[in-house]
mmCIF file of the N, C-alpha and C atoms, coordinates in Angstrom:
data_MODEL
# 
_entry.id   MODEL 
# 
loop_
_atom_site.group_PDB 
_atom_site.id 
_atom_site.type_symbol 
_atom_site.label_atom_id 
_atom_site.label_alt_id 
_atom_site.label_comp_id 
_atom_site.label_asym_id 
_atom_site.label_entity_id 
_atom_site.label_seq_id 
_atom_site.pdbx_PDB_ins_code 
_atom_site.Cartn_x 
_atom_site.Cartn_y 
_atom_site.Cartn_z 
_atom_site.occupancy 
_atom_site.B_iso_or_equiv 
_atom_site.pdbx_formal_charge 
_atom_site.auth_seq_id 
_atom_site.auth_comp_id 
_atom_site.auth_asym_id 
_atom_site.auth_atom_id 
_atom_site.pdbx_PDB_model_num 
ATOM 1   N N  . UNK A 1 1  ? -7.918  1.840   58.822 1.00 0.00 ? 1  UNK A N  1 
ATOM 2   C CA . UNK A 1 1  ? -7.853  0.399   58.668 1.00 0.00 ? 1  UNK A CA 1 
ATOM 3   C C  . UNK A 1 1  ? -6.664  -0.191  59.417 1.00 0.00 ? 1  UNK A C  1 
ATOM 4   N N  . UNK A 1 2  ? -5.458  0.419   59.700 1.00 0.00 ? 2  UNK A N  1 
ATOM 5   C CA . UNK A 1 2  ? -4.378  -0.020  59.950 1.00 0.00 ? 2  UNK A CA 1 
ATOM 6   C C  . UNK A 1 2  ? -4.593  -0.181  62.098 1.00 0.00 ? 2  UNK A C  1 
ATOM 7   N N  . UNK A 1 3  ? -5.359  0.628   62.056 1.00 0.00 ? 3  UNK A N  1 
ATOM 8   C CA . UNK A 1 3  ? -5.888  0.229   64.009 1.00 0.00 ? 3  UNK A CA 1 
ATOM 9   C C  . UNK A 1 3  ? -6.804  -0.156  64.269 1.00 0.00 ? 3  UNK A C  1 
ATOM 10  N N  . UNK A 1 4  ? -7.430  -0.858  63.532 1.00 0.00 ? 4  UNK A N  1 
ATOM 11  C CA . UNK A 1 4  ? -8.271  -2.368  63.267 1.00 0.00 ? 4  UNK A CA 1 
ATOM 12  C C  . UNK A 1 4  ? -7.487  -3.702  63.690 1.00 0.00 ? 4  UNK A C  1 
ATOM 13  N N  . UNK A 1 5  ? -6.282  -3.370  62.100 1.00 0.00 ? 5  UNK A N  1 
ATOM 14  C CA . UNK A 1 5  ? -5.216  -4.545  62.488 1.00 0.00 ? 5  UNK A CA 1 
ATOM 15  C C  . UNK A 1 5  ? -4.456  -4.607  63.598 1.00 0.00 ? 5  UNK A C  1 
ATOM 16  N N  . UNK A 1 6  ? -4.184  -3.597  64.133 1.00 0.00 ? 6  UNK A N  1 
ATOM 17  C CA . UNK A 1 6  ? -3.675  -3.409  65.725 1.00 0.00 ? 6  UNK A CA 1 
ATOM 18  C C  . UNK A 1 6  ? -3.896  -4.004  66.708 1.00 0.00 ? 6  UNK A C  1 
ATOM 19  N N  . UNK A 1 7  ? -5.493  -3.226  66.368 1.00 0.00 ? 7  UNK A N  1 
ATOM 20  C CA . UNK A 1 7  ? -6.140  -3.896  67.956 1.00 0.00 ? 7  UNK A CA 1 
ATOM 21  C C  . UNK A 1 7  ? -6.972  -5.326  67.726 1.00 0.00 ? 7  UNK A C  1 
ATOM 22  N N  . UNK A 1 8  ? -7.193  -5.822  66.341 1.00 0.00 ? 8  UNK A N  1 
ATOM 23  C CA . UNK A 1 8  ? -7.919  -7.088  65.909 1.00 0.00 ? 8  UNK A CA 1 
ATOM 24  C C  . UNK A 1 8  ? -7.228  -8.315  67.059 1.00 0.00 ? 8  UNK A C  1 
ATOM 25  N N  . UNK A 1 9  ? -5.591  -8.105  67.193 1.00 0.00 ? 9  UNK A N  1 
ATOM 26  C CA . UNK A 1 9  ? -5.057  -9.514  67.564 1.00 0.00 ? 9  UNK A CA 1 
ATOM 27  C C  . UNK A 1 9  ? -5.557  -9.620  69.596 1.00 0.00 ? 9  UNK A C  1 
ATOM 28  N N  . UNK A 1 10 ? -5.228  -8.177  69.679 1.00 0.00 ? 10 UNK A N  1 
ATOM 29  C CA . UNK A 1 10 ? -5.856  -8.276  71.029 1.00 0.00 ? 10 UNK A CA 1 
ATOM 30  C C  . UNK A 1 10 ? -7.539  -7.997  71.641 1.00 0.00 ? 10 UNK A C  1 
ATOM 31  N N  . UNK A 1 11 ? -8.359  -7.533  70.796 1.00 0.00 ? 11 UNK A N  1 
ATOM 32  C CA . UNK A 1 11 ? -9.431  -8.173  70.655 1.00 0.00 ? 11 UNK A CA 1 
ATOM 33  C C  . UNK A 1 11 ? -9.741  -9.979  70.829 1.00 0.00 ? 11 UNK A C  1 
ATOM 34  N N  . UNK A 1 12 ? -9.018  -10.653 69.812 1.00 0.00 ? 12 UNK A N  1 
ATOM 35  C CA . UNK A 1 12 ? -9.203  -11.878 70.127 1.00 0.00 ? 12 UNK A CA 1 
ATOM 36  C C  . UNK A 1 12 ? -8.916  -12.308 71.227 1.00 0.00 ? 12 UNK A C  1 
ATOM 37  N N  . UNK A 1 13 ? -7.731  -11.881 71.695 1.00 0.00 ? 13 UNK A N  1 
ATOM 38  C CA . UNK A 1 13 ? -7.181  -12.434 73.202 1.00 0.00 ? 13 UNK A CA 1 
ATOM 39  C C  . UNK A 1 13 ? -7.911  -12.444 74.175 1.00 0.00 ? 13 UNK A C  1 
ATOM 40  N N  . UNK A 1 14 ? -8.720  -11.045 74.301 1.00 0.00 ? 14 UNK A N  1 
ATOM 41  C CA . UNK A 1 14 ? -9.837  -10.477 75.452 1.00 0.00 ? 14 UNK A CA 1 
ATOM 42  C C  . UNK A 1 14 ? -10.769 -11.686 74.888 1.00 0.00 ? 14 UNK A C  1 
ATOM 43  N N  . UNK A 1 15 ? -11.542 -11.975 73.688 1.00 0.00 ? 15 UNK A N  1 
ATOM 44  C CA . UNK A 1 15 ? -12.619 -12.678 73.437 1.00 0.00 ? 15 UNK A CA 1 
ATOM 45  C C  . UNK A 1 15 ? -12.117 -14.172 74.090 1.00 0.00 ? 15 UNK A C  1 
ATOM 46  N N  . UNK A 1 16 ? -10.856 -14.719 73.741 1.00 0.00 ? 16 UNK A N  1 
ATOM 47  C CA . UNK A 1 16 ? -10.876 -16.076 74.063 1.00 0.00 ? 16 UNK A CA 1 
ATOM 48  C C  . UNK A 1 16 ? -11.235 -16.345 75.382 1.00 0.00 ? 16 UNK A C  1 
ATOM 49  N N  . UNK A 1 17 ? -9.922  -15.004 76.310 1.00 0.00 ? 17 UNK A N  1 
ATOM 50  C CA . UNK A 1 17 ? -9.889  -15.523 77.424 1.00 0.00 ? 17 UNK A CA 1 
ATOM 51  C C  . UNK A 1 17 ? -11.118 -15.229 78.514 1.00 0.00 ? 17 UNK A C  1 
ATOM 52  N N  . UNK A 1 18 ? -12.552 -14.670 78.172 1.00 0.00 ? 18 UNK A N  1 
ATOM 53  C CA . UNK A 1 18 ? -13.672 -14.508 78.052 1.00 0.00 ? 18 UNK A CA 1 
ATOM 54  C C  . UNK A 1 18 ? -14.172 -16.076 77.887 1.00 0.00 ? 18 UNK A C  1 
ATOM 55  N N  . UNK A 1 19 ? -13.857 -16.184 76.737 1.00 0.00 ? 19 UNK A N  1 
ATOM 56  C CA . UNK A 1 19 ? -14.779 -17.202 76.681 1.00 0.00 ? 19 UNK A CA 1 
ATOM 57  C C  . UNK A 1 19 ? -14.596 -18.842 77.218 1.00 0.00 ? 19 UNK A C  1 
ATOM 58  N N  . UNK A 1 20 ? -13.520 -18.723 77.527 1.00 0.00 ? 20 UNK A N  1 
ATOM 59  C CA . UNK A 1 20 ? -12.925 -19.760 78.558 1.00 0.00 ? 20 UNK A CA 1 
ATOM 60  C C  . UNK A 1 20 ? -12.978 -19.943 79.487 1.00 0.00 ? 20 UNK A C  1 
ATOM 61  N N  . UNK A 1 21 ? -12.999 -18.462 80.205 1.00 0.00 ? 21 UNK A N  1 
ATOM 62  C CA . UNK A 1 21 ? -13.751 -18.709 81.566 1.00 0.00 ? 21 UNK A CA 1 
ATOM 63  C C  . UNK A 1 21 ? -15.345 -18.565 81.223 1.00 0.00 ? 21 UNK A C  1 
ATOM 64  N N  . UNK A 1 22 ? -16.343 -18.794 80.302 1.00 0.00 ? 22 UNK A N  1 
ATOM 65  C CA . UNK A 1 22 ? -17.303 -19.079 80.537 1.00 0.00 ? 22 UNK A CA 1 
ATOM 66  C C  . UNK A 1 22 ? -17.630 -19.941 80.608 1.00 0.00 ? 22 UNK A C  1 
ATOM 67  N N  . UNK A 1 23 ? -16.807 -20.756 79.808 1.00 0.00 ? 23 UNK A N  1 
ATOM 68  C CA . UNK A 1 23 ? -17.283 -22.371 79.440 1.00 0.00 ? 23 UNK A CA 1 
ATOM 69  C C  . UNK A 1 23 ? -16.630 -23.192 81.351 1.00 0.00 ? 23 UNK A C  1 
ATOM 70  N N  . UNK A 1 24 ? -15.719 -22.456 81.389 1.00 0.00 ? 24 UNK A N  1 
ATOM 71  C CA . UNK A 1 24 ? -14.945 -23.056 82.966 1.00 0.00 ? 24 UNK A CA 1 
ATOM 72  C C  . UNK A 1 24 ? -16.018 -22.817 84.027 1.00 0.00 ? 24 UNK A C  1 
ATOM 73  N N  . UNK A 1 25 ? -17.041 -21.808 84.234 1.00 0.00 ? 25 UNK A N  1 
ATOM 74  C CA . UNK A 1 25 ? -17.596 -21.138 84.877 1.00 0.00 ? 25 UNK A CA 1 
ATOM 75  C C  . UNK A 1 25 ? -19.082 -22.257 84.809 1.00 0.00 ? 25 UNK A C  1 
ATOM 76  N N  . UNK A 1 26 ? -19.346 -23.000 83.611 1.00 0.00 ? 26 UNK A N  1 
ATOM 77  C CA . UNK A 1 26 ? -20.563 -23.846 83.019 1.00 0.00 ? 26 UNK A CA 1 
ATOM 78  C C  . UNK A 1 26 ? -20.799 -24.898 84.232 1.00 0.00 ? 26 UNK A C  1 
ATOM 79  N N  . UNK A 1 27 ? -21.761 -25.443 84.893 1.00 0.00 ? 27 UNK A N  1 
ATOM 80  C CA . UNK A 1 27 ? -21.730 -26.516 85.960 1.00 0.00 ? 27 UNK A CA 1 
ATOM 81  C C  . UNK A 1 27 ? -21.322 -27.954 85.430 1.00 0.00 ? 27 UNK A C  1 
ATOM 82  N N  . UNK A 1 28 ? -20.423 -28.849 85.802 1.00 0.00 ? 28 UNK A N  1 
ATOM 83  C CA . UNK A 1 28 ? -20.209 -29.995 85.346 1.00 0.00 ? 28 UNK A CA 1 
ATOM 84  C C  . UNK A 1 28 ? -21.303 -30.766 85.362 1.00 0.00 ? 28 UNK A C  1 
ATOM 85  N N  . UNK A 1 29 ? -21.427 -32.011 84.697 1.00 0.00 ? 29 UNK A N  1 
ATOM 86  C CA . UNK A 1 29 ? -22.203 -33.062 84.404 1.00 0.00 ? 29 UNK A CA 1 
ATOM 87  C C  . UNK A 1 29 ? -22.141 -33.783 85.754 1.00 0.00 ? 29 UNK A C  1 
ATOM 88  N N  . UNK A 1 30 ? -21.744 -35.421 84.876 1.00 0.00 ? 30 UNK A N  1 
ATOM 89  C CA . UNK A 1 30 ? -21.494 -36.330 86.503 1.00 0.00 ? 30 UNK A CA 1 
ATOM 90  C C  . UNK A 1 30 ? -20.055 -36.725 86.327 1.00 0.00 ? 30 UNK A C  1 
ATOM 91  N N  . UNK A 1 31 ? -19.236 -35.817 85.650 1.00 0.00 ? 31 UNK A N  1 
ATOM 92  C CA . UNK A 1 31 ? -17.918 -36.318 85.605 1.00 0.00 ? 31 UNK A CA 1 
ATOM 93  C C  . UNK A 1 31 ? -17.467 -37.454 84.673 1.00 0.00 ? 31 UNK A C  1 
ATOM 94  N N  . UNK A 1 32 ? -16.557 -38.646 85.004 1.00 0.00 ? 32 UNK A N  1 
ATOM 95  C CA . UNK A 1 32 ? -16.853 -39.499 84.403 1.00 0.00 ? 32 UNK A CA 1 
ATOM 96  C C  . UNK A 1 32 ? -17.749 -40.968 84.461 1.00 0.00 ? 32 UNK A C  1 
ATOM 97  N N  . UNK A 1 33 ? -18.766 -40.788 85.555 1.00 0.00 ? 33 UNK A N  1 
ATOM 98  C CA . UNK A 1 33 ? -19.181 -41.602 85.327 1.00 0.00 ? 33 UNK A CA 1 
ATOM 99  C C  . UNK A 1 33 ? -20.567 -41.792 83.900 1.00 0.00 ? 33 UNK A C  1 
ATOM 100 N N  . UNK A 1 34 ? -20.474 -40.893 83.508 1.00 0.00 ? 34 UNK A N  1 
ATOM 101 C CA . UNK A 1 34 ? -20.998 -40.563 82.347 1.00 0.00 ? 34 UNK A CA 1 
ATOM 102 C C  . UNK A 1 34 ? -20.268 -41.069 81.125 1.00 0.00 ? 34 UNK A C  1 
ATOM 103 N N  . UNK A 1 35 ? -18.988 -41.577 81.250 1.00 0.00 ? 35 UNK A N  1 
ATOM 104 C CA . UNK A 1 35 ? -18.134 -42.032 80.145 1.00 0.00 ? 35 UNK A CA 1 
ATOM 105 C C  . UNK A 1 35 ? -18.140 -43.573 80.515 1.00 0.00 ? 35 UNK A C  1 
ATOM 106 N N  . UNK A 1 36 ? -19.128 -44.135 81.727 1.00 0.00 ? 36 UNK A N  1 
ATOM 107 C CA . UNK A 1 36 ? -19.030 -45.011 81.579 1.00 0.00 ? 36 UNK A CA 1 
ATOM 108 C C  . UNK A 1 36 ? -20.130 -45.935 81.541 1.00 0.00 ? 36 UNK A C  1 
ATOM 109 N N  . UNK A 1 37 ? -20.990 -45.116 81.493 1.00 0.00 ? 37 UNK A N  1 
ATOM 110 C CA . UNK A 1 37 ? -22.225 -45.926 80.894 1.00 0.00 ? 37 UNK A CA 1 
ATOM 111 C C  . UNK A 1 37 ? -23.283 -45.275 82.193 1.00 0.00 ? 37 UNK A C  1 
ATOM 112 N N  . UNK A 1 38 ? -22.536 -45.028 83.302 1.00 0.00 ? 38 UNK A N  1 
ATOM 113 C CA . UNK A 1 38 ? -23.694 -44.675 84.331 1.00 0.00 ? 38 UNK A CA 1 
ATOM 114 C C  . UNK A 1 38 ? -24.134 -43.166 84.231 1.00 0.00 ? 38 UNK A C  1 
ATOM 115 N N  . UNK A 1 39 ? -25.082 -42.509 83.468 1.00 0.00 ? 39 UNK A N  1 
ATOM 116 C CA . UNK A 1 39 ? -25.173 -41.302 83.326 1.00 0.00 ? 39 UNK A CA 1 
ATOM 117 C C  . UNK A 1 39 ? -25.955 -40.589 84.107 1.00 0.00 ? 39 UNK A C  1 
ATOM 118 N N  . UNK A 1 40 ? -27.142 -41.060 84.142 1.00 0.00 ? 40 UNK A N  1 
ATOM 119 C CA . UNK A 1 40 ? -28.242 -40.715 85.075 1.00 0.00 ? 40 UNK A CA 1 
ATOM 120 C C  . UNK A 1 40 ? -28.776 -39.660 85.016 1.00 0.00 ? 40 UNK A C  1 
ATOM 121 N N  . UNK A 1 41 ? -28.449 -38.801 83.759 1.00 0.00 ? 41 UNK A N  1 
ATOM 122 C CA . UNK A 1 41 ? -28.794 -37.131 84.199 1.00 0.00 ? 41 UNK A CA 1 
ATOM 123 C C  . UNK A 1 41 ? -30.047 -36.661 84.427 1.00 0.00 ? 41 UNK A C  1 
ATOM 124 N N  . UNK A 1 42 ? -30.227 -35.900 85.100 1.00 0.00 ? 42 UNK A N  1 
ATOM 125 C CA . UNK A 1 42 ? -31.720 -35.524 84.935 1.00 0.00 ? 42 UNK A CA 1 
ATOM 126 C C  . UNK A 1 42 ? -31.875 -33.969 84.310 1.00 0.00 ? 42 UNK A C  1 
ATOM 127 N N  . UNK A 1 43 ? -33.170 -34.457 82.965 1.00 0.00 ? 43 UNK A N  1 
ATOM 128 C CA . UNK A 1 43 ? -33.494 -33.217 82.672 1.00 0.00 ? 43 UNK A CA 1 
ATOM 129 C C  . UNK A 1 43 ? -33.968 -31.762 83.064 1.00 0.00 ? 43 UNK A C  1 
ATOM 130 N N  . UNK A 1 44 ? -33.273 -30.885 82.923 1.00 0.00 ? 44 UNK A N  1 
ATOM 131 C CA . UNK A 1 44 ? -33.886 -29.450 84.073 1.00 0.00 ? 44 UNK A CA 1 
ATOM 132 C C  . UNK A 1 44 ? -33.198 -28.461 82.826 1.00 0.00 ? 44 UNK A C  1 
ATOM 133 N N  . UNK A 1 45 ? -34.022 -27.285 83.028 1.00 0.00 ? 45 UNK A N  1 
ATOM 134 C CA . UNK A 1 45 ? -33.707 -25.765 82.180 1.00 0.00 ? 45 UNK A CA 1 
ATOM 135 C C  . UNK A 1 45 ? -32.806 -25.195 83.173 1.00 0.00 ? 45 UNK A C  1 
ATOM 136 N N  . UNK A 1 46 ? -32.537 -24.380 82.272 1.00 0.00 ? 46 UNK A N  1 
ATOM 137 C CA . UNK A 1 46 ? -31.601 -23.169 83.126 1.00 0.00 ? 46 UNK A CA 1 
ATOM 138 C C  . UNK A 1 46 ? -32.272 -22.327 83.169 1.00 0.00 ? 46 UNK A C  1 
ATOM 139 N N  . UNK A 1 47 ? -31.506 -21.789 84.903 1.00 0.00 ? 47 UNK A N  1 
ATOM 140 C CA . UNK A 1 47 ? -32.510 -20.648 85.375 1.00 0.00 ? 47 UNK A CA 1 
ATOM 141 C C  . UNK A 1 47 ? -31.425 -19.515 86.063 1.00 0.00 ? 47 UNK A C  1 
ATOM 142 N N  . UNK A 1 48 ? -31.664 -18.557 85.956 1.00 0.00 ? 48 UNK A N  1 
ATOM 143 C CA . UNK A 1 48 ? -30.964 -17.663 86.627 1.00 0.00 ? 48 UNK A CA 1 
ATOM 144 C C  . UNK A 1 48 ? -29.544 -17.477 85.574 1.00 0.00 ? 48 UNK A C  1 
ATOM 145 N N  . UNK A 1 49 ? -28.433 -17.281 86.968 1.00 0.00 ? 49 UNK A N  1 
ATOM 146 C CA . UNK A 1 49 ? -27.044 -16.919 86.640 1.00 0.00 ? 49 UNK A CA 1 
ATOM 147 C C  . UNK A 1 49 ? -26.213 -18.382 85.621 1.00 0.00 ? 49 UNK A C  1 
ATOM 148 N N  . UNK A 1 50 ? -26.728 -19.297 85.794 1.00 0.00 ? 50 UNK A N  1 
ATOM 149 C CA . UNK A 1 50 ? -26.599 -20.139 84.980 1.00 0.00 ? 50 UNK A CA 1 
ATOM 150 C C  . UNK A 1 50 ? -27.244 -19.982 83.120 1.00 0.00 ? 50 UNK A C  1 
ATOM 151 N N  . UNK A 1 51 ? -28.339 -19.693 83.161 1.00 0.00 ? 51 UNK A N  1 
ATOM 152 C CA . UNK A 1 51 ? -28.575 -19.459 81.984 1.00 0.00 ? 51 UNK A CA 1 
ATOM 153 C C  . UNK A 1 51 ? -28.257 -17.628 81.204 1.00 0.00 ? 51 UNK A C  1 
ATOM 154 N N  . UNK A 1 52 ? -27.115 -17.307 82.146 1.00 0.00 ? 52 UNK A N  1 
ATOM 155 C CA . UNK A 1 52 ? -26.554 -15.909 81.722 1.00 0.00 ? 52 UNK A CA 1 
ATOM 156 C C  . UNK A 1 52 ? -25.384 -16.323 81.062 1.00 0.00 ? 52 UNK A C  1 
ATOM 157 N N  . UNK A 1 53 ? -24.673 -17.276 81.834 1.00 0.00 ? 53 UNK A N  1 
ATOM 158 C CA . UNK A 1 53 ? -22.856 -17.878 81.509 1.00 0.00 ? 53 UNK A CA 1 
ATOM 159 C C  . UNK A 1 53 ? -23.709 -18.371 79.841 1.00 0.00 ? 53 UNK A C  1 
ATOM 160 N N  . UNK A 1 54 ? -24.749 -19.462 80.360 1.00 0.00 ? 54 UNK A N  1 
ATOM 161 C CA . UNK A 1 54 ? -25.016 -20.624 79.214 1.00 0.00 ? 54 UNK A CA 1 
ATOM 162 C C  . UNK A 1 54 ? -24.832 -19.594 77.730 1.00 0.00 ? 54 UNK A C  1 
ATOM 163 N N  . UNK A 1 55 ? -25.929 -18.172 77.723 1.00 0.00 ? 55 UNK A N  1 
ATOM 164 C CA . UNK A 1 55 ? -26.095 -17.758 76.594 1.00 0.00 ? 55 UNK A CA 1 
ATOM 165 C C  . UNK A 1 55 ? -24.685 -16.616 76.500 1.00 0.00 ? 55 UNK A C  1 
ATOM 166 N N  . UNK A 1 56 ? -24.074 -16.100 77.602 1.00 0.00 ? 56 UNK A N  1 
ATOM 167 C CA . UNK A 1 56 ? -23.018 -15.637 77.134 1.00 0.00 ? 56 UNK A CA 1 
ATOM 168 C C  . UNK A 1 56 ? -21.896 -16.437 76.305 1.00 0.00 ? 56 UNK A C  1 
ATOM 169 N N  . UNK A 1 57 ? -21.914 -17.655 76.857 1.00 0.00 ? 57 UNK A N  1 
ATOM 170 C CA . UNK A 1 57 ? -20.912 -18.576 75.867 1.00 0.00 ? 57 UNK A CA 1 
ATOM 171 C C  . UNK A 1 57 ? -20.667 -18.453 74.744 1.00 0.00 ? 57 UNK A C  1 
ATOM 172 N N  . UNK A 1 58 ? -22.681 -18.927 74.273 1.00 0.00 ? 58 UNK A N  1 
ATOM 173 C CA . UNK A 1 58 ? -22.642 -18.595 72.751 1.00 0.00 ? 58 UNK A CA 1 
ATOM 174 C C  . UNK A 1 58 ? -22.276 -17.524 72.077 1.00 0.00 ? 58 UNK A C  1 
ATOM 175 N N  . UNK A 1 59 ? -22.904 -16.334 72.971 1.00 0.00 ? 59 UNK A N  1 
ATOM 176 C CA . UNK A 1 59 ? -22.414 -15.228 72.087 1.00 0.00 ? 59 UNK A CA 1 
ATOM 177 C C  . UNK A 1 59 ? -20.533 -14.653 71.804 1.00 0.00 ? 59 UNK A C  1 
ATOM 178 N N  . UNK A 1 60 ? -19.890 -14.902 72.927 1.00 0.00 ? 60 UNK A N  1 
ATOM 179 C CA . UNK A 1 60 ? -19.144 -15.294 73.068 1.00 0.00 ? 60 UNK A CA 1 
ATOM 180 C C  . UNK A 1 60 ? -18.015 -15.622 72.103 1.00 0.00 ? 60 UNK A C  1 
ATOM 181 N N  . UNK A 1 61 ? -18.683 -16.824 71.481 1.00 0.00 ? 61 UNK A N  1 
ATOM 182 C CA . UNK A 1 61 ? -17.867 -18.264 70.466 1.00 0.00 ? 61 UNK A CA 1 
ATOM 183 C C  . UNK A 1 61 ? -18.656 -17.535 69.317 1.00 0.00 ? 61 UNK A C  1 
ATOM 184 N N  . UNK A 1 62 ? -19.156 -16.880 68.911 1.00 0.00 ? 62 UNK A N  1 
ATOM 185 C CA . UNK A 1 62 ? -19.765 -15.841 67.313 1.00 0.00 ? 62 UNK A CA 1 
ATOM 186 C C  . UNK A 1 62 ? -19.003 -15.053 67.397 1.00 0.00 ? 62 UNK A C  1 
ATOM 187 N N  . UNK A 1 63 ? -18.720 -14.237 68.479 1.00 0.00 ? 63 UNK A N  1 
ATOM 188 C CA . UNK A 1 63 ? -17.984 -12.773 68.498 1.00 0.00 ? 63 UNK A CA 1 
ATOM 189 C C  . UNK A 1 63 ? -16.430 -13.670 68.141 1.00 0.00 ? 63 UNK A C  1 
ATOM 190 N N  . UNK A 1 64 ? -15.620 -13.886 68.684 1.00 0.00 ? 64 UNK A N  1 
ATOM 191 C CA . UNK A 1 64 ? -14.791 -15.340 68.435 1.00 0.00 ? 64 UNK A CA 1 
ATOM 192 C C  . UNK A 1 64 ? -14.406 -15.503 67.113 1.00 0.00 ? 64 UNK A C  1 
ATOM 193 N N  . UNK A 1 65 ? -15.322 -16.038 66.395 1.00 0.00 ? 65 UNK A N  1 
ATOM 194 C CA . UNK A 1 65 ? -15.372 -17.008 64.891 1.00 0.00 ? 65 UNK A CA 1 
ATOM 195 C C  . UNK A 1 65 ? -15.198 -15.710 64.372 1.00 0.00 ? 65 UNK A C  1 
ATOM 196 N N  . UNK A 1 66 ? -16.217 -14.485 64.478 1.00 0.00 ? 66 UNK A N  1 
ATOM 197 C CA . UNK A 1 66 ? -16.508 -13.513 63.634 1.00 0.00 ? 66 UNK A CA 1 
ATOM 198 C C  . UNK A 1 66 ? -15.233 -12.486 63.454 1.00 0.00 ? 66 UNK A C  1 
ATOM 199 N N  . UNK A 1 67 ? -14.676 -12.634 64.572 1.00 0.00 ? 67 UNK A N  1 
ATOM 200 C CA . UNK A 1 67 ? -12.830 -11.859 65.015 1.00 0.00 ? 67 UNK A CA 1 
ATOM 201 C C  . UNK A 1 67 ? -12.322 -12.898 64.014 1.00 0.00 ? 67 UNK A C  1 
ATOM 202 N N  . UNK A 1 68 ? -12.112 -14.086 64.162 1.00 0.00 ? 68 UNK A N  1 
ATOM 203 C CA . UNK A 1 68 ? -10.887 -15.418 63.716 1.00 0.00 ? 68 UNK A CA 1 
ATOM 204 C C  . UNK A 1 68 ? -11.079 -14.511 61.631 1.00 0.00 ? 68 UNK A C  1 
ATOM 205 N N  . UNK A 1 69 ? -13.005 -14.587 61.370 1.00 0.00 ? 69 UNK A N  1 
ATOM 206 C CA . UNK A 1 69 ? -12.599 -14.535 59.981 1.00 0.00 ? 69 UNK A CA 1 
ATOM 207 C C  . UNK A 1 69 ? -12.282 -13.467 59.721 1.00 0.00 ? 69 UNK A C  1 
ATOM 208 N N  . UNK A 1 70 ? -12.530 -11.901 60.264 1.00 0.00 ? 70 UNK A N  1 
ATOM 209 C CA . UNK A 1 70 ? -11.873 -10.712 59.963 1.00 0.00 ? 70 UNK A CA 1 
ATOM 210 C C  . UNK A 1 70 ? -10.273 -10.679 60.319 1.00 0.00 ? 70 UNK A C  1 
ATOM 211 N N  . UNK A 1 71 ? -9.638  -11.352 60.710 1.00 0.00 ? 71 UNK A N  1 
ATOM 212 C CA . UNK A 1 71 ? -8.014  -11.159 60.766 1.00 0.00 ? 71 UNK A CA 1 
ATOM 213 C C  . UNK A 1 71 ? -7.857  -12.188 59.959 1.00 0.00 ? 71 UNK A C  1 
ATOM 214 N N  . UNK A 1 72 ? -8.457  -12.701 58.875 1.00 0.00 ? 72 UNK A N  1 
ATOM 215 C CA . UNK A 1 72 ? -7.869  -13.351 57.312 1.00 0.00 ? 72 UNK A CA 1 
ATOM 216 C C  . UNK A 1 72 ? -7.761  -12.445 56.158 1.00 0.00 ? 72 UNK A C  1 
ATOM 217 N N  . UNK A 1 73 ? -8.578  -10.725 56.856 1.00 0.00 ? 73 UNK A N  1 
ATOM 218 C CA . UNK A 1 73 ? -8.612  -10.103 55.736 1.00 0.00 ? 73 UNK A CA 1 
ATOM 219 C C  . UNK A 1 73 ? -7.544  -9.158  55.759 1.00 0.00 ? 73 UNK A C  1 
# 
């Protein structure tokens, strides 16, 4: 149990900084003209290497949460 707690804090570190560059890695919108009323987006799926980042994210931000609540114990 005690190299759990060891390696728990740097586990998280690897997970964040993972998951930061996934979300960094995500294609932008329209910037801000989207904050200003001109949005325009057009609807489209993800395809390819884009919808690899998209679902790694998520998994990602679980593995994440699921680290954050095991180093309360």
């Amino acid at each position: 149990m005690a190299f759990i707690k060891t390696l728990l804090p740097y586990a998280q570190i690897a997970v964040a900084l993972l998951l930061i560059g996934s979300v960094l890695l995500q294609q932008k919108g329209t910037g801000l003209g989207a904050a200003f009323g001109g949005e325009g987006n057009i609807y489209r799926t993800k395809r390819g290497f884009e919808k690899v980042i998209f679902a790694s994210t998520i998994v990602l931000g679980v593995v994440f949460l699921i680290l954050a609540i095991l180093s309360l114990f």
